[in-house]
C-alpha positions, 0 to 999 in steps of 0.5 A: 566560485567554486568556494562558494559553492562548497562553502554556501551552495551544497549546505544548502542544497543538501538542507532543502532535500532534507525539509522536502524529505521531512515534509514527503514523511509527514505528508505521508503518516497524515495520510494514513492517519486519515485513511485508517480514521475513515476505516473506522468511521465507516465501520462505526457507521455501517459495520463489519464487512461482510466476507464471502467465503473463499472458493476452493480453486484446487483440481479435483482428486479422485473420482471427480478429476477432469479429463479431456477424453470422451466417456463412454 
């Protein structure tokens, strides 16, 4: 029994990993494919997002840093 899973069982356990490893990789690149072709189809259609300028999260410095006392 043992031979014959060296000989036959392990070839092809090891071949069918590589087919489901090939299949998951295209699988995968079709995805991208589709999901960057939508990208641009929707640009074509409706344009550039428009982007929000980012706020400026840093403390203050100087004259307008926050403090925690009470001012007089």
């Amino acid at each position: 029994m043992s031979a014959v899973r060296a000989t036959v069982l392990r070839p092809v356990a090891e071949a069918a990993r590589s087919v489901r490893r090939a299949g998951r990789q295209a699988l995968g690149s079709v995805r991208l494919s589709v999901r960057q072709a939508r990208a641009d189809l929707r640009r074509t259609l409706f344009g550039e997002p428009e982007r929000t300028p980012s706020e400026d999260r840093r403390e203050p410095s100087g004259a307008r840093t926050r403090t925690l006392e009470k001012r007089p």
